[in-house]
N, C-alpha and C positions, 0 to 999 in steps of 0.2 A: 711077292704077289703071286697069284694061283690063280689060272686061266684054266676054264672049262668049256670043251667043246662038244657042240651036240649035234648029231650027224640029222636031227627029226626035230622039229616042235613038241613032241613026243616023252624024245628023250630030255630036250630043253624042260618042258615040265617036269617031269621025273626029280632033275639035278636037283631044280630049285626048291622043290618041296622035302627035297631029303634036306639040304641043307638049311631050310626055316625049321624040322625038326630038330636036328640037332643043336641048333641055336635055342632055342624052346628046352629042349634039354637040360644046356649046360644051365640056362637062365631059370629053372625051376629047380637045381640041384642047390644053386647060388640062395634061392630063396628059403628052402627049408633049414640049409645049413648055419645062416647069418643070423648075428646076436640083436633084437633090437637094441637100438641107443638111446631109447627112452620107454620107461615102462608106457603100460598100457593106461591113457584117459580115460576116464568113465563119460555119461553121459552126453545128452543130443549132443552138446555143443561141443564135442573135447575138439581140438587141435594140436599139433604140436605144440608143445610146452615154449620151444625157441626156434628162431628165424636157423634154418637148414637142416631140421631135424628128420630121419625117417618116419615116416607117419608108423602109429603103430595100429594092429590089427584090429582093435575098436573102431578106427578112424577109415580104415578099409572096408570095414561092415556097413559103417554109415554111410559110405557113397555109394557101395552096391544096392542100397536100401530107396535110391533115389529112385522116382521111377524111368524106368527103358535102363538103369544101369546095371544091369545082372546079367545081359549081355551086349554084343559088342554093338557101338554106333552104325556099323557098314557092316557086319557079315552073322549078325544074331549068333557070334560065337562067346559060349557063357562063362560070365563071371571073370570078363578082360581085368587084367592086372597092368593095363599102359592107360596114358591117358595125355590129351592134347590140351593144353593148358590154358591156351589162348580162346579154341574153341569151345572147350566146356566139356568134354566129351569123353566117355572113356571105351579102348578099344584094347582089339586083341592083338599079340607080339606079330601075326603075320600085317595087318594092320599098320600096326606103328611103324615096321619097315617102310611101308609107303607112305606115309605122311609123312616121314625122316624125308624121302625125297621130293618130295612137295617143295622143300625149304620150309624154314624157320620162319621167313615173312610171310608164309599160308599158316604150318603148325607148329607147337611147341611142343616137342614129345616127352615124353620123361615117364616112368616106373614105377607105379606105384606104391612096391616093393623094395626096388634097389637106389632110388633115386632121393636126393633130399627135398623136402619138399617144404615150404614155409608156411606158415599159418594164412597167408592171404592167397598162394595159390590154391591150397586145398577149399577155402571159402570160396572163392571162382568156380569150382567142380562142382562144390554144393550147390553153389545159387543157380546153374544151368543143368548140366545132366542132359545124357540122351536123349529121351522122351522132348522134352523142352526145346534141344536146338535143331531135331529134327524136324520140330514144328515150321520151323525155318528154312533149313536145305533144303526141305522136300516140301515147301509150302508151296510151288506149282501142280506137282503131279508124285505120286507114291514111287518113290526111288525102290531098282530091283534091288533085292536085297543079292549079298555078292556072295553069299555060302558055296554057292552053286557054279562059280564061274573060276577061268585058271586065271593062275598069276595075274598076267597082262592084262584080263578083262577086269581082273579088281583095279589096278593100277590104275586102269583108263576110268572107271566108273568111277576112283576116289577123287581121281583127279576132275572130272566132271560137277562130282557134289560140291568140292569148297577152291576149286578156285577156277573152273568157270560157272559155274552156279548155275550146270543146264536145270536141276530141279526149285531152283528156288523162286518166286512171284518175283514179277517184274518192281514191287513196291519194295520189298526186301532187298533186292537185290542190288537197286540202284541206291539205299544206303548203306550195304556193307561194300561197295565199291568206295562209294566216299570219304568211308570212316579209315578206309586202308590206307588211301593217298600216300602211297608210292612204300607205305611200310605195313606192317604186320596188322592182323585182323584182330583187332581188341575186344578182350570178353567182356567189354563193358559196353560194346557196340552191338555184339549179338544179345547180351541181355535186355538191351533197351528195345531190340525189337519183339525179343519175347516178353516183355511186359507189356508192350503198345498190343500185342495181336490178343494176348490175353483177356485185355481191359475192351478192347473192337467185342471179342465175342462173348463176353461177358454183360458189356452192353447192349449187345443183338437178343441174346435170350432174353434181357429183361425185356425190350422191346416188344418180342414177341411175345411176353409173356402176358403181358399188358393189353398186349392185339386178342390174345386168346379168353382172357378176361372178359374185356368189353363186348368181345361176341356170344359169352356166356349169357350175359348180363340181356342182352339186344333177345336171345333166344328164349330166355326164361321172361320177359317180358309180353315178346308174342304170343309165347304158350298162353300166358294168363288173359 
């Protein structure tokens, strides 16, 4: 074990950002040097060919291709190569440090690169994405984005978004509490709310679209 001590906050930040590069590092030297284990799938729908296979780099293209996944969920940093499995999201390696410590019954972190990944986790990634469960975290109020802040302020802001859900609607919020019940937040629990809010505002426009109609109709009446 390797204790480091820091005489500042200062220098504390300093430490910790040399050593998330060097980690960054080694883990982008690991990426370019490794063979995949399965050739490359063609089209929309490839997956891994078998259950623990490395995705190969068709299957990489098509989640960055999701929208909001070209960069990261929490710090707009581009073209993340981690990803939380449970939540749907894909983020960048200083990111995924801190959802590692979140625990596993908040995130499921894993590599998009180095990790194996099964054909139904990667179908989990596709069916949510960024864009989509954001709609969710931050369905209260527009979460800061964390590019901009140290360590600790991400720490506390990640920890903020998914597990105590300062930015998410009180509607949201009270069933991704429920769906967790005493264990892990299931991607089949944030999916269902992103298709319910979907289907709400999908039904709002037509509503209104209908409102906007009839008063066409009302107007070109009195005209005449």
């Amino acid at each position: 074990t390797v204790f480091f001590q820091a005489t500042s906050s200062q220098e504390k930040e300093g430490w910790i950002m040399a050593i998330h590069k060097c980690i960054a590092t080694s883990l982008t030297a690991a990426e370019e040097n490794r063979q995949f284990s399965i050739s490359e799938n063609k089209g929309a729908n490839a997956v891994p060919a078998r259950r623990g296979d490395v995705i190969p780099l068709s299957v990489l293209r098509e989640l960055h291709e999701i929208p909001g996944n070209m960069v990261c969920a929490d710090c707009q940093k581009k073209k993340p190569t981690w990803a939380s499995l449970n939540l749907g999201v894909l983020i960048c390696i200083e990111c995924s440090g801190i959802h590692r410590g979140l625990g596993v019954h908040y995130s499921q972190v894993r590599s998009l690169t180095l990790d194996a990944l099964s054909p139904e986790q990667v179908n989990g990634l596709k069916d949510i994405g960024n864009e989509r469960a954001n709609k969710v975290y931050c369905s209260k109020s527009v979460a800061p984005k964390s590019s901009s802040l140290t360590h600790d302020e991400r720490k506390e802001f990640i920890k903020q978004k998914y597990t105590e859900l300062t930015f998410t609607g009180e509607t949201f919020k009270e069933t991704l509490l429920e769906s967790r019940n005493g264990g892990c937040q299931r991607t089949s629990s944030v999916l269902h709310l992103i298709s319910s809010q979907e289907d709400n505002i999908k039904e709002q426009e037509e509503e209104e679209g209908i409102v906007k109609t009839e008063e066409v109709e009302i107007s070109e009446i009195s005209a005449s």
